[in-house]
C-alpha positions in Angstrom: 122.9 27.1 224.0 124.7 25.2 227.2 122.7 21.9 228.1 123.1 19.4 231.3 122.5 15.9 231.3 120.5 14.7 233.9 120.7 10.8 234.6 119.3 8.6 237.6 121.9 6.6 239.1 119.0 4.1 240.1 117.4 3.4 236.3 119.6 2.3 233.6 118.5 3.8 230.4 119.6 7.0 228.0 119.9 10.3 229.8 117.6 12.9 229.5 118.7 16.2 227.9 117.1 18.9 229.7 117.5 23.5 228.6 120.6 24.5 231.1 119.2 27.3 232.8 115.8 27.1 232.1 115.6 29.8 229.1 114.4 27.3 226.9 111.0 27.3 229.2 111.2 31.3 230.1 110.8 31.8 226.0 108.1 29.4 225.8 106.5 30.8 228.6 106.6 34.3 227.5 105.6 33.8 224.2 102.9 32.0 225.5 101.4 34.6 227.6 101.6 37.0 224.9 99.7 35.3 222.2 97.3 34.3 225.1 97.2 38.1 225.8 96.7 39.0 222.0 93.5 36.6 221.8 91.8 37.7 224.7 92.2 41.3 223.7 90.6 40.2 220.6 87.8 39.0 222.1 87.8 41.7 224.4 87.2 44.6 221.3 84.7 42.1 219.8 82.5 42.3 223.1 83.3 45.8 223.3 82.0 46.3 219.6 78.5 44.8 220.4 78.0 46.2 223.6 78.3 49.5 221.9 76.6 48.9 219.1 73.4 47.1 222.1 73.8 50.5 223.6 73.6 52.7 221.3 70.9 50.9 219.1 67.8 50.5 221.9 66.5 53.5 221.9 65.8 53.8 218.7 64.9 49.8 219.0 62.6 50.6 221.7 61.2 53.1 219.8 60.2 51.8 217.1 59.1 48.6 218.4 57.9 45.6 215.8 57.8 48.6 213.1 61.8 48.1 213.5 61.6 44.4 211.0 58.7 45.6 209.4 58.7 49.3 208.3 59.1 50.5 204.9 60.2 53.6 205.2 62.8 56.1 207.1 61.7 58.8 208.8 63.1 58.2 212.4 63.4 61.7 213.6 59.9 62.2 212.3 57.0 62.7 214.6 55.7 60.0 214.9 59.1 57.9 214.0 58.7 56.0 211.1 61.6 53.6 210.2 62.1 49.8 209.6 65.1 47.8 208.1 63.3 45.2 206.0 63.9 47.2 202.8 67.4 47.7 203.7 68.1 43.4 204.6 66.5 42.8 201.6 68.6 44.9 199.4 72.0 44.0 201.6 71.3 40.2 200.9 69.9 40.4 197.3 72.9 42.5 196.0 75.4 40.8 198.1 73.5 37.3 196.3 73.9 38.6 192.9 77.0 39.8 192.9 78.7 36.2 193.9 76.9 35.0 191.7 78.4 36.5 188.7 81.8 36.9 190.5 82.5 33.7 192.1 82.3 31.6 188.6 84.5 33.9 186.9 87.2 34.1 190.0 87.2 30.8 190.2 87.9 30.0 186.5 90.9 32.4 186.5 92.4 30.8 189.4 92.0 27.1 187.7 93.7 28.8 184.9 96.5 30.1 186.1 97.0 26.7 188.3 96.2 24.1 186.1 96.6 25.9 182.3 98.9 28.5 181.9 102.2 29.0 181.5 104.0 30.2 184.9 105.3 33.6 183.1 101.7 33.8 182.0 99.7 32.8 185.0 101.8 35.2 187.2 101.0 38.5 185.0 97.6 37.3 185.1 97.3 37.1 188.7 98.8 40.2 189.5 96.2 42.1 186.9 93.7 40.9 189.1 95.0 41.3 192.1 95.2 45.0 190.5 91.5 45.1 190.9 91.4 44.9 195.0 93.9 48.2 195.1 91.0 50.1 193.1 88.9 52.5 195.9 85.9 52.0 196.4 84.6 55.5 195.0 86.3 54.9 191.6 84.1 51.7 191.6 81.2 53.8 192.3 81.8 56.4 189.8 82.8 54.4 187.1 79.6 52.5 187.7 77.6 55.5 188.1 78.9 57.3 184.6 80.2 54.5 182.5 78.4 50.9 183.4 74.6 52.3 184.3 74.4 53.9 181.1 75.8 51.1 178.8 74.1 48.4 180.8 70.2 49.9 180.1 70.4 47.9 176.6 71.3 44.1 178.2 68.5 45.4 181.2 66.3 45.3 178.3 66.7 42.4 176.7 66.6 40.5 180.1 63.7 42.4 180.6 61.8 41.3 177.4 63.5 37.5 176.7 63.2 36.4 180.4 60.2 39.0 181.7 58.0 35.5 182.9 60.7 35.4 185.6 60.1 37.6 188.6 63.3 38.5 188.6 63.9 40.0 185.6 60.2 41.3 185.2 60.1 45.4 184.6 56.4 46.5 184.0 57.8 50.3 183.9 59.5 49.5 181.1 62.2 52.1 183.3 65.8 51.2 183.3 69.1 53.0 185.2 70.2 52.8 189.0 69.0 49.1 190.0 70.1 46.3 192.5 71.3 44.2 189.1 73.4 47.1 188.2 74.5 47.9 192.0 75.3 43.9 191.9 78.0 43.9 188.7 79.6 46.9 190.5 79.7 44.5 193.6 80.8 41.5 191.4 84.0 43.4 190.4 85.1 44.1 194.2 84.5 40.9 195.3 86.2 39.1 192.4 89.9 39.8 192.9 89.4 38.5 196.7 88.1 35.7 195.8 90.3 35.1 192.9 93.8 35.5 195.1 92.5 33.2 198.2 91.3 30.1 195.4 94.6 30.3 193.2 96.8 29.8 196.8 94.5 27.2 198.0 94.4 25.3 194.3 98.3 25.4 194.3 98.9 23.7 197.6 97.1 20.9 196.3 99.5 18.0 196.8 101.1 17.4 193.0 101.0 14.2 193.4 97.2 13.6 193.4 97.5 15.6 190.0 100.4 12.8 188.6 98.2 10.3 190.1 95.5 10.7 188.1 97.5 11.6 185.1 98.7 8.3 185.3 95.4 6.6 184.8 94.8 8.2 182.3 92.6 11.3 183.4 92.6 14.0 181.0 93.0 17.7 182.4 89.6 18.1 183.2 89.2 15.0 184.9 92.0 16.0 187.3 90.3 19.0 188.1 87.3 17.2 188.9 88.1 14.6 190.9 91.4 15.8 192.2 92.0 19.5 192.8 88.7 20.7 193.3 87.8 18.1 196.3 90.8 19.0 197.9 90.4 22.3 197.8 86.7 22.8 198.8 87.0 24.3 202.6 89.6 26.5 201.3 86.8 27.7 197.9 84.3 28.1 201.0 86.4 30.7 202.7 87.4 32.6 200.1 83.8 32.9 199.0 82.8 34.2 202.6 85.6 36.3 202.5 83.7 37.8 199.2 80.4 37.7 200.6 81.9 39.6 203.4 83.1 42.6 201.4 79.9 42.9 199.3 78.1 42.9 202.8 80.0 45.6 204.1 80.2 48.0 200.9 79.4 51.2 201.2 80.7 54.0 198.6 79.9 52.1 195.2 76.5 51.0 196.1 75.8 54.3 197.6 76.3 56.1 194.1 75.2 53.4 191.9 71.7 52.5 193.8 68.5 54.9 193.6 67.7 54.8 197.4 64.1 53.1 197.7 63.1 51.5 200.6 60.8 49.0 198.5 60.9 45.0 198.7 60.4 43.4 195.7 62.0 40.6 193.1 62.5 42.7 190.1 66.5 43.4 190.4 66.3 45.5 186.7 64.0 47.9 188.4 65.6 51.4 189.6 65.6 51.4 193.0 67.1 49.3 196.3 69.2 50.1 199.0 71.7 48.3 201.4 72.4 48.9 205.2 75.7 50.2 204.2 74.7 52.4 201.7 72.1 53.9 203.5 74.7 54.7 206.8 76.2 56.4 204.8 74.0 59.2 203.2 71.8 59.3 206.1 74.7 60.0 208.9 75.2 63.3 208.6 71.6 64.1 208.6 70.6 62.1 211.4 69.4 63.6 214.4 69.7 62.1 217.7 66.9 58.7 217.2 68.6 58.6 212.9 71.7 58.3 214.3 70.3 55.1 216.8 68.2 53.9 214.2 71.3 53.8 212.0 73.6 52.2 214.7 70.9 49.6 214.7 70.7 49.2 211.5 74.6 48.3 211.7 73.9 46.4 214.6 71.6 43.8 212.4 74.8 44.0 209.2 77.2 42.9 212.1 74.6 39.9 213.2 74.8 39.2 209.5 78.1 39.2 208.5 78.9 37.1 211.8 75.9 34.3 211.3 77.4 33.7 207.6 80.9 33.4 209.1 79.7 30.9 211.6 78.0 29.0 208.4 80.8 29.6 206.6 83.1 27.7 209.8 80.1 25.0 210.0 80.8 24.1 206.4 84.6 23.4 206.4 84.1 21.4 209.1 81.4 19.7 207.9 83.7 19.5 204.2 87.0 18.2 206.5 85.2 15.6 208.0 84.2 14.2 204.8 87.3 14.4 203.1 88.8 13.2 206.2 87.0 9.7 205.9 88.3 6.9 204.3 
């Protein structure tokens, strides 16, 4: 690319090298209008989401009035309407809960494997096993979890049921064992695990090596490095990938659909058939719906959306939070 040196006969000093023909500054300029084009149109389809979703969901908001938060059942092209999304929060946040709980550990310990333990030839084959697991559908989650894991999980449902009954949690006075939020929860675990897994290995290997040779030189042993070294570097980046999770066993609708018993109770006791989640329950009740089921259910999606978006907004207010931290001397 020509340039043209521009000096002023009146200042001494170096020249200034300036773009002949100004296409350095047309190309900065264009590719500045379209990614400043791009992000409004993003947040252009977000407002047009939730004014859609607004729209749609007050009549059946109206409606139903305070009976919306509180209701326990789901009936609303009854007459009177009967319907309420407490039941279906509970179960949304309760399976979403459980299943990071038993998936973010294990995700987390593969990645630190394959970073920190394995062999590369070996650590690669094992990522890409798990990675395997994200390419699964969400239906061949479901049915494997309805015709393989519901059965075969009835014996560990009771023994948690009869070593750790004193805790609400695993408490089971029926004695009744199959289709439950604990069950709905594993099948969870194994669709969130593989996102997690992939997002924590990437941010564990840009870790700068040389805080792992630092410590190494002082005498840390592997553990140690891990500890003080890898893992508080990589915190903000564990937080996203675990929002990424929670986002995904939010949103799922298929698996939980065949795996839960749809109830619209509230109660602690996970081991106990029964539960539902707002995306399971859009789901068989769509086609049904009449005009106010169809509202209620847009609603319904309207509170998931609130949701998903208020733990993204924790999720942002923690890796700044984390940043600033690490950020300090």
């Amino acid at each position: 690319m020509s340039a043209t040196v521009e000096t002023d006969p009146a200042t001494p000093g170096p020249a200034l090298l300036t773009p002949g023909a100004g296409g350095g500054q047309t190309g900065d300029r264009v590719f500045q209008g379209v990614t400043t084009t791009v992000a409004i149109t993003v947040v252009v389809i977000l407002l047009a989401m939730t004014a859609f979703l607004v729209v749609r969901a007050w009549p059946a908001v109206h409606e139903a009035g305070a009976g919306f938060i509180t209701e326990r059942e789901w009936f609303p092209d009854a007459s009177p309407a009967r319907f309420g999304i407490v039941a279906l929060v509970w179960g949304t946040l309760v399976s979403s809960v459980l299943a990071l709980a038993v998936a973010v550990p294990v995700a987390l310990g593969s990645a630190l494997y394959v970073t920190e333990y394995a062999r590369p030839a070996t650590g690669r084959w094992i990522g890409y096993l798990v990675d395997i697991l994200a390419a699964v559908p969400s239906v061949v989650y479901g049915l494997w979890g309805l015709l393989f894991l519901v059965p075969r999980m009835v014996p560990l449902q009771r023994f948690l049921a009869g070593h750790l009954g004193f805790i609400p949690f695993f408490d089971n006075p029926d004695d009744i064992y199959g289709k439950s939020i604990f069950a709905a929860s594993v099948v969870l675990a194994l669709m969130v695990l593989p996102i997690v897994a992939a997002v924590s290995r990437e941010v564990f290997r840009h870790v700068p090596r040389e805080l792992r040779e630092a410590a190494l030189a002082l005498g840390a042993t592997r553990w140690e490095v891990i500890r003080t070294s890898v893992l508080p570097s990589s915190r903000s980046g564990v937080v996203g990938a675990i929002i990424l999770g929670l986002g995904r066993a939010l949103g799922e609708t298929i698996a939980v659909a065949l795996v839960l018993a749809a109830t619209f109770d509230v109660h602690l006791r996970i081991l106990e058939p029964g539960g539902n989640t707002i995306a399971a329950n859009v789901a068989t009740k769509f086609g049904e719906a009449g005009g106010t089921g169809r509202s209620a259910l847009i609603a319904s999606g309207l509170i998931l959306f609130a949701i998903t978006l208020a733990a993204t907004v924790a999720a942002r207010a923690i890796i700044r939070r984390t940043a600033i931290k690490g950020a300090r001397p």
